[in-house]
C-alpha positions in Angstrom: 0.0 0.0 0.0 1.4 3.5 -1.0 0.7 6.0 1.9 1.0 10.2 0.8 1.8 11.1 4.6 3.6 9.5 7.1 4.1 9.2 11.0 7.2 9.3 13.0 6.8 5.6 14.6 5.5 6.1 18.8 3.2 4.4 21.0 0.8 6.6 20.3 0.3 6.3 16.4 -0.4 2.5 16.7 -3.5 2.6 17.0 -4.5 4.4 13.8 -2.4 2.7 11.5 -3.3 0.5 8.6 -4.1 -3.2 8.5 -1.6 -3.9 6.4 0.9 -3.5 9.3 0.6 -5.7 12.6 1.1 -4.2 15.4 0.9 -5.3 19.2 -2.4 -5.6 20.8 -0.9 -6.1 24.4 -0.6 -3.1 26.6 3.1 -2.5 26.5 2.7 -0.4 30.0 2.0 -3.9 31.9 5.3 -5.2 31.4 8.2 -5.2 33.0 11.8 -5.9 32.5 13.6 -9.3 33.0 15.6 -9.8 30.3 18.9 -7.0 30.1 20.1 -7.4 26.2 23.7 -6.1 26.0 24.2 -5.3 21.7 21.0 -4.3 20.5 21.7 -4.7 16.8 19.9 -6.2 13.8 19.6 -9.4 14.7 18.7 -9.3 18.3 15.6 -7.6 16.8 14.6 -10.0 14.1 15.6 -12.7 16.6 15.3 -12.7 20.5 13.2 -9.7 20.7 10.7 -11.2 18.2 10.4 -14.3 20.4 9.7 -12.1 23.4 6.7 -10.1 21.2 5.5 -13.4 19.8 4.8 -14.1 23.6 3.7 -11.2 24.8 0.8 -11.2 22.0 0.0 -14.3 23.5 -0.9 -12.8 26.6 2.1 -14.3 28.3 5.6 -12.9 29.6 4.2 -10.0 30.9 7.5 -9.9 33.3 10.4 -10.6 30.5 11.0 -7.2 28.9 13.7 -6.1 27.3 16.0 -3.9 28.3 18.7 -3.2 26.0 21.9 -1.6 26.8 24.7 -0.2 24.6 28.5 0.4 25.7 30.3 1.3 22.6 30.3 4.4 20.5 28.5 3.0 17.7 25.5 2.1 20.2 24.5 5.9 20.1 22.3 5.6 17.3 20.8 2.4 18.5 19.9 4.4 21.8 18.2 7.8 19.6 16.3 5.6 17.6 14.7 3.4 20.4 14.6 6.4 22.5 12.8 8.3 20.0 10.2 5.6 19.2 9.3 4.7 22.6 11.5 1.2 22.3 9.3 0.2 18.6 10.5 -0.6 15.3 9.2 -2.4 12.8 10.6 -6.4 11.3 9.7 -6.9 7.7 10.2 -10.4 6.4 10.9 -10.3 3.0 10.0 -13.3 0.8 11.8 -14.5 -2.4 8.9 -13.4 -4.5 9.0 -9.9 -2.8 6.2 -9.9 -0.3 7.1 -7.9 2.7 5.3 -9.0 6.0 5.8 -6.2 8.6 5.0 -5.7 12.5 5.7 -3.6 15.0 7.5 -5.1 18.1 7.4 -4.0 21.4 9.3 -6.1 23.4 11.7 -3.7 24.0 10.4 -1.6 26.8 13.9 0.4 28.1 17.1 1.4 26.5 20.1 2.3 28.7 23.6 3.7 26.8 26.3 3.2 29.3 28.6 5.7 28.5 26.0 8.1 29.5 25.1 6.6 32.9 27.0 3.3 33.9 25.3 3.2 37.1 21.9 2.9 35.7 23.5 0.0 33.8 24.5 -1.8 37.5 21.5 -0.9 39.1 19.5 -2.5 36.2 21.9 -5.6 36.6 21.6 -5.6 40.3 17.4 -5.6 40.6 16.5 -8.7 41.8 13.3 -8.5 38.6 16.7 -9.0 36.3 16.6 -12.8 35.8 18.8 -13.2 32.4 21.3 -11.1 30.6 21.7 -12.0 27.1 24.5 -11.3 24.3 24.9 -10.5 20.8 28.1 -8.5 20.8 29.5 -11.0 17.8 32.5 -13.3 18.1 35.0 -10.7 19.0 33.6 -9.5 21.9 34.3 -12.1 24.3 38.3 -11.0 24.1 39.3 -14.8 24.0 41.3 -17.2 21.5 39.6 -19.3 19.2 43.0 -20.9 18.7 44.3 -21.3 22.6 40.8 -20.7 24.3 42.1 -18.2 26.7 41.1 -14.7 27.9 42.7 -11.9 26.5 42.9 -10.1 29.9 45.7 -7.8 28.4 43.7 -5.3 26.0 43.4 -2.2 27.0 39.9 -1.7 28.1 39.9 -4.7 29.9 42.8 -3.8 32.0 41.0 -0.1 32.7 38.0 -1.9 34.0 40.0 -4.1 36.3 42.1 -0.6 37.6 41.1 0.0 41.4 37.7 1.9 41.6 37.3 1.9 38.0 34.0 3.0 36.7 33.4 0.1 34.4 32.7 0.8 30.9 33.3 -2.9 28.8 30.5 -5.9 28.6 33.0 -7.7 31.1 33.1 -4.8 33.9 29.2 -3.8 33.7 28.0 -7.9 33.8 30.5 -8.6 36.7 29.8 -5.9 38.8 26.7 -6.5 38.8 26.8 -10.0 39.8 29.4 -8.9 42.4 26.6 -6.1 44.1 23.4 -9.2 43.6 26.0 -11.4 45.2 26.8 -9.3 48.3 23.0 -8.7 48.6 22.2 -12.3 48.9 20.3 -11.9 45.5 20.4 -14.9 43.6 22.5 -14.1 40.1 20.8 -13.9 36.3 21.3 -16.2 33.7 24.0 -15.0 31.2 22.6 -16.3 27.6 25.1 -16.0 25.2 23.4 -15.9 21.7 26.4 -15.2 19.2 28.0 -17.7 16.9 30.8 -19.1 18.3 31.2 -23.3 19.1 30.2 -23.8 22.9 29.2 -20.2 23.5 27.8 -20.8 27.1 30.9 -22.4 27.9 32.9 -19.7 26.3 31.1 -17.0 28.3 31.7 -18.6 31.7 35.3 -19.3 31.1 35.6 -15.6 30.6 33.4 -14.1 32.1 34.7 -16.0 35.1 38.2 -15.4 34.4 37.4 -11.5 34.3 35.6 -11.9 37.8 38.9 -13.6 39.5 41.3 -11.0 38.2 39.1 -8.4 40.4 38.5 -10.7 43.1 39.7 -14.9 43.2 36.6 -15.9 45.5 34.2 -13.7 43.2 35.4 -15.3 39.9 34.9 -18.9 41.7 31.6 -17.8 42.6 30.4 -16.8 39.2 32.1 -20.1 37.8 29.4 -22.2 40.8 26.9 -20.4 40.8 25.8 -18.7 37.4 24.4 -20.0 34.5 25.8 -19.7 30.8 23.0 -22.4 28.8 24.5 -22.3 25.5 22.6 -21.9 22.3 22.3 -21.8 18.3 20.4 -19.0 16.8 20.1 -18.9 13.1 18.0 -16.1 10.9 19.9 -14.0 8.2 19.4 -10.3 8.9 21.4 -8.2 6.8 22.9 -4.7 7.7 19.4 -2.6 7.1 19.3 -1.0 3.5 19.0 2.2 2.7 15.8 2.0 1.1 14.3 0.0 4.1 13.1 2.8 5.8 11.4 4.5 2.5 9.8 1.4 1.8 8.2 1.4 5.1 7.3 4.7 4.9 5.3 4.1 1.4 3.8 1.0 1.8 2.9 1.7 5.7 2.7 5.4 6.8 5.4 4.7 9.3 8.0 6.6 9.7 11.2 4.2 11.3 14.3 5.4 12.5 16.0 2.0 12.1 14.0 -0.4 10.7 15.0 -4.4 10.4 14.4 -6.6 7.5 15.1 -10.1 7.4 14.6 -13.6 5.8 11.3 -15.6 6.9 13.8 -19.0 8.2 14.3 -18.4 11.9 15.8 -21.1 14.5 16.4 -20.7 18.2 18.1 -24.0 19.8 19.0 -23.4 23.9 20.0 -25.5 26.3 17.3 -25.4 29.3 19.7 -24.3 31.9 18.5 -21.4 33.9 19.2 -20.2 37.6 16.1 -18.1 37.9 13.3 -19.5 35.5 12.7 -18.2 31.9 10.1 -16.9 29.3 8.0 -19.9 27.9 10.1 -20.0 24.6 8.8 -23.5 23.9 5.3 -21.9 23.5 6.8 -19.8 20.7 8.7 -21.9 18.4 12.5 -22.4 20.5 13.5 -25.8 20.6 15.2 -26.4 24.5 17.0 -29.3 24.2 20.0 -30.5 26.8 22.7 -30.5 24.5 22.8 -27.8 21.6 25.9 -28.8 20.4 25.2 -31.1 17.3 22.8 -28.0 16.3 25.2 -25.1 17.0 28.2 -27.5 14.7 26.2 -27.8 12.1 25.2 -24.1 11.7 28.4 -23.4 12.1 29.9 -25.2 9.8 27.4 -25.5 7.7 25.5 -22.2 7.2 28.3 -19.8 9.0 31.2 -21.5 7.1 30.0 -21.4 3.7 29.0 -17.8 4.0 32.9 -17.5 4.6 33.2 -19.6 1.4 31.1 -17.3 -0.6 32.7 -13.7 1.0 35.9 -13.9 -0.4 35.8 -15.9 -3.7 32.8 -13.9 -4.1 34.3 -10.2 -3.6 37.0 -11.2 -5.7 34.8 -12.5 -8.6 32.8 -9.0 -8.1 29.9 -9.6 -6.6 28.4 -7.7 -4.3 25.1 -8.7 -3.2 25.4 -12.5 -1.5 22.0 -13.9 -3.9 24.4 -13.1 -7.3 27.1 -14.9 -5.5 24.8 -17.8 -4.5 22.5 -18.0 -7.8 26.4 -18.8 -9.6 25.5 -22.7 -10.3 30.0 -23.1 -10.2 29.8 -21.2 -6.5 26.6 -23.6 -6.0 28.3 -26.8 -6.8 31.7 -25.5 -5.1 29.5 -24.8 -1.5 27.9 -27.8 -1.4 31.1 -30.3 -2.2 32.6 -27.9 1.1 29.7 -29.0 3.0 29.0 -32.3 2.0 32.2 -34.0 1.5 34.5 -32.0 4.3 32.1 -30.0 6.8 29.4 -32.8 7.2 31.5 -35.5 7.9 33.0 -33.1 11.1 28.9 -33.2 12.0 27.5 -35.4 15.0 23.7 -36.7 14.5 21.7 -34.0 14.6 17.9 -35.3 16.5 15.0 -34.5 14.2 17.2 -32.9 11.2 17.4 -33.8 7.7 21.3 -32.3 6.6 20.7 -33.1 3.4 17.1 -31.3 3.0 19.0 -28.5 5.5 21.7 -27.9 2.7 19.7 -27.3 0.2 17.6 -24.9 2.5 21.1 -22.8 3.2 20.9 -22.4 -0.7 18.0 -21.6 -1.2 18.3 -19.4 1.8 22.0 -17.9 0.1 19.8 -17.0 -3.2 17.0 -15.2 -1.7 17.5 -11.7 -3.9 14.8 -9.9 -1.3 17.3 -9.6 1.5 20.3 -7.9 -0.5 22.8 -9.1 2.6 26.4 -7.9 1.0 29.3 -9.9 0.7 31.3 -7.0 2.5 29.0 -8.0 5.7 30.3 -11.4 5.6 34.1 -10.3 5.0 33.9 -8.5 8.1 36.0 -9.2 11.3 37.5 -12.7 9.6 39.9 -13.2 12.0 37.7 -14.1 14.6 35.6 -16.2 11.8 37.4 -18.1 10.4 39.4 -19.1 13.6 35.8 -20.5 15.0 34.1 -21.6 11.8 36.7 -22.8 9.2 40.3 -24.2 10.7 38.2 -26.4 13.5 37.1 -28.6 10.5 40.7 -28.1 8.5 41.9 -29.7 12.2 39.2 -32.3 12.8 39.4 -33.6 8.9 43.5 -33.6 9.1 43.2 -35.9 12.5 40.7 -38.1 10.2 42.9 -38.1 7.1 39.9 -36.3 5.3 39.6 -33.9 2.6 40.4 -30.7 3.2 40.9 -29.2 -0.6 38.0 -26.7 -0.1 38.3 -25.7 3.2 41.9 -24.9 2.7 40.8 -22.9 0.0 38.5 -20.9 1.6 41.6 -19.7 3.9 43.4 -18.8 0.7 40.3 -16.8 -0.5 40.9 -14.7 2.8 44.6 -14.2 2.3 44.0 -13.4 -0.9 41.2 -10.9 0.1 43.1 -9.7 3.0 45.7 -8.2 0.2 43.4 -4.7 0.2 43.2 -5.0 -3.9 41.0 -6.8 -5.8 41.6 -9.0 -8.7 41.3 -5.0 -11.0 43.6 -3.0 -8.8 40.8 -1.4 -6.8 41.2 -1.1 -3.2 39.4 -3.4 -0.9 37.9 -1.6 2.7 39.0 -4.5 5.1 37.4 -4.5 7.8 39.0 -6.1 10.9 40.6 -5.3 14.5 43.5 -7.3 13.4 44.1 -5.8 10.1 47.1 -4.0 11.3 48.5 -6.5 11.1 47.1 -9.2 8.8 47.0 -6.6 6.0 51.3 -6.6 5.5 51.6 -10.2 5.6 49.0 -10.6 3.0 51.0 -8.4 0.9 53.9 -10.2 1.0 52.3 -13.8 0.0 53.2 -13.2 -3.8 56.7 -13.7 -3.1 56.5 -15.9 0.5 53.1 -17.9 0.1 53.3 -19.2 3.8 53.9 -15.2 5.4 49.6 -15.2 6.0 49.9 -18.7 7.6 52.8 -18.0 9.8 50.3 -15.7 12.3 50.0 -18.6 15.2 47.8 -16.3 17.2 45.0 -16.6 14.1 46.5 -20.5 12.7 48.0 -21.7 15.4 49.7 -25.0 14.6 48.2 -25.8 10.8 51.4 -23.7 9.1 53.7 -27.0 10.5 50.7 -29.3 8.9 52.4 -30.0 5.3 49.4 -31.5 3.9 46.8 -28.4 4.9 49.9 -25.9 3.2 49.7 -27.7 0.0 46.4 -27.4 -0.3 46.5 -23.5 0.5 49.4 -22.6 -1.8 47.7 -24.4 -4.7 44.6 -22.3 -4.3 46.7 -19.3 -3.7 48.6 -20.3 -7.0 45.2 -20.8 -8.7 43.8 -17.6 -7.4 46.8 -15.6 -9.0 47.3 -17.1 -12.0 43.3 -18.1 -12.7 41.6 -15.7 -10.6 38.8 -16.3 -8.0 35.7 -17.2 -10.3 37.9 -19.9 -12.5 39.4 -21.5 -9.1 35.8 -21.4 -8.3 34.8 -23.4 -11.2 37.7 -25.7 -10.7 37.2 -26.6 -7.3 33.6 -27.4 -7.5 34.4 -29.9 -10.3 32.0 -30.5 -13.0 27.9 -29.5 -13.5 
């Protein structure tokens, strides 16, 4: 529908707005918070925060609310656009024969930016109504090593957050003093519910969150270890960076004027562990599958859908496209995605209860190709240093101890290297985006003349550059990639239609 005026998106428009929009029909003034949300981006909103409104409009949850709280710089805008529209936005799902299907959530009932007040940040954390804290700050913000497993406790930031009568300002010092003022108040702590894509992330969260807490204070980090709760879990819906055009399209076809609008594909899968120290939201009402062990789930997202988006980034950039559906709708990318998956990824997979992997592969395609959600390749090139450590090299490692095939996997590291040059395959500059590019970026550029120099970074490869048979494979899709190009070592890899 095509609207000639539009309203700046607030609790008090909703009722006056077109059917064509859903919107909530609870009354958003009966609830209160129990859920603290630390990295309020994209996906939290087309994922957790969609479960909460999904139960909410069922008349339930009236007492898990969302709070969401930002702590870095880039969080700002997050916090005038929720501000500004009472907590609401609106989630489009956007079907591969263009049909939008829009709502407005309200789930989120309280935004806190903790630069500008970290104290209403603890005293949120401290209320006894606070019964989880959940995570998306991606797979970089947890400050550990994918390839040694321990906790960087040397940045910068960390180390000012554990200075005597620091103010705390990271994820670590805001979550841990918290759980330090609950615990010397006899308040029982929250849940902390990881929800980013990393292998074991409730047991990557209490090793350093843990680990954080006994650099302040030993018997307060052994505490946290005992006593609080890190359920892991697998969370799966592609939501790409919002497009510009999102927020006119929502304007024309709704009235609605939205600061920051989400759009996102209609697959959406929630796996958690059912491990909670004070009770949860009725997720199973709602479509979450709580299971006691996520891990065969979480392995084969990650190395199913999160690695083969890795496998499409680079070759893909290089070949020169742009938008991930061109990359995926490419029947030699098609073929070269699912020999990754099923002759080197799936065999790294344990049985997964109540999944088909073969009917789930061809979903990921179909999913890759949907041209409605426009996700960039430059989205999935981002941070690669903390992807591919936790997505890629654990299968190069498990499929080396097997003697298996690792001819594509080592290949998607090349693409990286190769990517991580800063120049594509017509001399135009590549924007890398990564905290380690620093560094990554010179020994990239010297791979023409030493083909080992990317490989020789242990803190990223660790071990694999003294694994002969995992170099071969690299330098002779490096090789390929130089003298060939990406699209025609592509072609070669995948083997015939």
């Amino acid at each position: 529908m095509t609207r000639d005026t539009s309203a700046a998106l607030q609790a008090a428009i909703l009722p006056g707005l077109d059917t064509g929009i859903a919107v909530p029909t609870y009354d958003r003034s009966e609830i209160t918070t129990g859920i603290v949300h630390f990295g309020v981006g994209g996906f939290h909103r087309a994922h957790q925060a969609m479960y909460i409104d999904r139960l909410l409009e069922r008349g339930e949850a009236r007492e898990w609310g969302i709070c969401g709280v930002g702590v870095l710089p880039a969080d700002r805008r997050m916090r005038d656009a929720l501000t500004a529209q009472d907590g609401l936005y609106t989630l489009s799902v956007l079907t591969p024969d263009g049909r939008w299907n829009t709502r407005v959530i309200g789930s989120i009932v309280e935004y806190l930016y903790a630069p500008d007040d970290p104290e209403a940040v603890l005293a949120k954390l401290a209320d006894p109504a606070t019964r989880i804290v959940s995570l998306t700050v991606t797979e970089g913000g947890y400050h550990y090593s994918a390839t040694t497993g321990a906790f960087d406790a040397e940045a910068p930031d960390i180390q000012a957050d554990l200075a005597p009568n620091a103010v705390p300002a990271t994820l670590f010092g805001l979550i841990v003093e918290g759980l330090a003022r609950r615990r010397a108040r006899g308040v029982a702590p929250f849940t902390v519910l990881s929800c980013d894509n990393i292998e074991g992330n409730g047991h990557v969260a209490r090793t350093t969150f843990s680990a954080f807490a006994a650099l302040r204070d030993r018997e307060l980090g052994d505490w946290v270890a005992r006593e609080v709760r890190f359920p892991n879990s697998m969370v799966d819906r592609i939501t790409p960076v919002t497009p510009p055009e999102a927020a006119a399209q929502v304007a024309r076809r709704y009235g609605v004027v939205d600061r920051w609008p989400v759009v996102t594909e209609p697959f959406t899968q929630w796996v958690l562990e059912d491990s909670f120290t004070l009770g949860r939201p009725d997720y199973g009402a709602v479509g979450v599958q709580l299971v006691e062990d996520v891990a065969p789930y979480e392995l084969m997202k990650l190395r199913l859908l999160n690695a083969s988006h890795q496998a499409l980034a680079y070759f893909g950039y290089l070949t020169g496209y742009r938008l991930v559906h061109d990359a995926a709708q490419d029947p030699a990318f098609r073929r070269f995605l699912l020999r990754y998956m099923d002759i080197e990824a799936t065999p790294t997979l344990r049985p997964v209860p109540g999944v088909d992997l073969d009917q789930y592969k061809q979903t990921l395609l179909a999913r890759f190709a949907n041209p409605a959600i426009g996700d960039t390749v430059a989205r999935l090139c981002a941070e690669s240093s903390d992807r591919i450590p936790k997505w890629v090299l654990p299968v190069v490692r498990q499929r080396l101890a097997e003697n298996g095939e690792i001819t594509c996997a080592a290949a998607i590291v090349a693409s990286w290297a190769r990517y991580a040059e800063g120049v594509d395959e017509h001399g135009e500059p590549i924007e890398i985006v990564d905290r380690l590019r620093g560094r990554l970026i010179p020994l990239a550029r010297r791979q023409r003349d030493d083909r080992t120099a990317f490989l020789r970074d242990r803190s990223v490869f660790g071990d694999l550059i003294d694994e002969p048979r995992f170099v071969s494979a690299y330098v002779a899709a490096l090789d390929s990639l130089y003298a060939k190009g990406a699209r025609a070592t592509v072609a070669e890899l995948a083997g015939p239609a």
